[in-house]
C-alpha positions as CSV (number, residue, x, y, z in Angstrom):
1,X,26.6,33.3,12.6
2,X,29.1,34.8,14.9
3,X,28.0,32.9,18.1
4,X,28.5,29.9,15.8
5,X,32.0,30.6,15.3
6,X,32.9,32.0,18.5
7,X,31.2,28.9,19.9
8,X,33.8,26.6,17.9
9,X,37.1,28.9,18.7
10,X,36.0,28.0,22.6
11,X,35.7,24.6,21.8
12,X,39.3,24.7,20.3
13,X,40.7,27.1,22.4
14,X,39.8,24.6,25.4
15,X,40.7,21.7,23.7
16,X,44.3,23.2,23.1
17,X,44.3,23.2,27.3
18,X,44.0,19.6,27.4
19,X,45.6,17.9,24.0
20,X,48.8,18.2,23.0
21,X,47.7,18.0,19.5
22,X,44.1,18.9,17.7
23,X,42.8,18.6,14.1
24,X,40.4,20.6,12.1
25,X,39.0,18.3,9.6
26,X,35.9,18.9,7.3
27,X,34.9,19.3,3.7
28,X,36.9,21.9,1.2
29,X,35.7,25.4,2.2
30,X,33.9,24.8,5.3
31,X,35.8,27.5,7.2
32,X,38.9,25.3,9.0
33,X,41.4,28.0,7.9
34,X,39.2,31.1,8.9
35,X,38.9,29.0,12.8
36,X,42.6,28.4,12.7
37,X,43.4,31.9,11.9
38,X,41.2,33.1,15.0
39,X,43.8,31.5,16.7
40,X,46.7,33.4,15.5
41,X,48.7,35.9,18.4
42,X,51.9,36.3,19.8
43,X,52.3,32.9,20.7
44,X,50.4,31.2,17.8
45,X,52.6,30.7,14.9
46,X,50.2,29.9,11.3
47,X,51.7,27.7,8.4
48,X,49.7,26.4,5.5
49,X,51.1,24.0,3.1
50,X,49.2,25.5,0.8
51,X,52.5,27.6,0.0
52,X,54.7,25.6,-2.3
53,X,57.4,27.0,-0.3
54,X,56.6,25.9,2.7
55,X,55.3,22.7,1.0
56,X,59.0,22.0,-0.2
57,X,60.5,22.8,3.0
58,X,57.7,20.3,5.3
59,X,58.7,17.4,2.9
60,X,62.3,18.0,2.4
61,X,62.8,18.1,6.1
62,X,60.4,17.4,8.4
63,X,61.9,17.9,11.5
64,X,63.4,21.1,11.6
65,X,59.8,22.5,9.6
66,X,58.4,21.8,13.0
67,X,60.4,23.1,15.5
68,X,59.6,26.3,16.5
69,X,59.3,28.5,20.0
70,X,55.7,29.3,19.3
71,X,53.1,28.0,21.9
72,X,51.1,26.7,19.6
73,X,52.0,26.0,16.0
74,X,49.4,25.6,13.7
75,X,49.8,23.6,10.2
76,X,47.1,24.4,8.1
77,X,46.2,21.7,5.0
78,X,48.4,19.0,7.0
79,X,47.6,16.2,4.6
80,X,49.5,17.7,2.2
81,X,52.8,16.6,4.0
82,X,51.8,13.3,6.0
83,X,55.4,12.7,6.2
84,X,55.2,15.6,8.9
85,X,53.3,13.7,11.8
86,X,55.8,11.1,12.8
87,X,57.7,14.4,13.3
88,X,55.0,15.9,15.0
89,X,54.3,12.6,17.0
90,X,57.9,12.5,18.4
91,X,58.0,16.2,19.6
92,X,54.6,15.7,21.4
93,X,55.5,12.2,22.7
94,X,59.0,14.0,24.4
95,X,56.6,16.6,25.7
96,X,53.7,16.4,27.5
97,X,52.9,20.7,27.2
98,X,49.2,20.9,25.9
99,X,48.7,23.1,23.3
100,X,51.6,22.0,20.9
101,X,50.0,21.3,17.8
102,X,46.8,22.5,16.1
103,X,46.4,20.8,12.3
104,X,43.7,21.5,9.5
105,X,42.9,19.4,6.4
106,X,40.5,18.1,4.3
107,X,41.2,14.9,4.8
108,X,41.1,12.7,7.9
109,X,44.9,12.3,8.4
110,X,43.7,9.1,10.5
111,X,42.6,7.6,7.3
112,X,45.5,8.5,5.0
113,X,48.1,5.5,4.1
114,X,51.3,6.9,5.7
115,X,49.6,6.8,9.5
């Protein structure tokens, strides 16, 4: 099991070199969050919108929910607050730093009506 997950957190870990945004997608309780929080440090701020705080703040204003210093800012349970990836999608479109973005959810945000 643990070369399993630490084969996943390299996967992720190089596909945060290369993307500007990547997204953990999967069934409920498949282990996105516990990946995501392997991801955590210094420069890896974690957010889930799974806090009705947080969830308030995302939808009241998108813009300044994302803005950060972080690295890498990682939104866990994105489809929560779709309203957050045009947002998203004109920070990473100003700025072509890899790494920018990492989003969870258990639904394909692809698929949801508001992308």
């Amino acid at each position: 099991m643990r070369d399993y997950k630490r084969w996943f957190t390299d996967v992720l870990k190089q596909s945060l070199k290369v993307r500007k945004v990547a997204v953990i997608s999967g069934a409920r309780q498949c282990g996105k969050t516990t990946l995501a929080k392997h991801m955590v440090s210094e420069k890896v701020i974690y957010k889930t919108l799974d806090d009705v705080t947080l969830l308030k703040a995302a939808q009241d204003d998108p813009q300044s929910f994302i803005k950060t210093t972080a690295d890498t800012f990682i939104i866990d349970e994105i489809q929560k607050a779709p309203d957050l990836l045009p947002s998203i999608k004109l920070v990473v479109d100003q700025n072509n730093r890899p790494g920018q973005f990492l989003l969870t959810g258990s639904a394909d945000i692809r698929k949801l009506p508001q992308v």
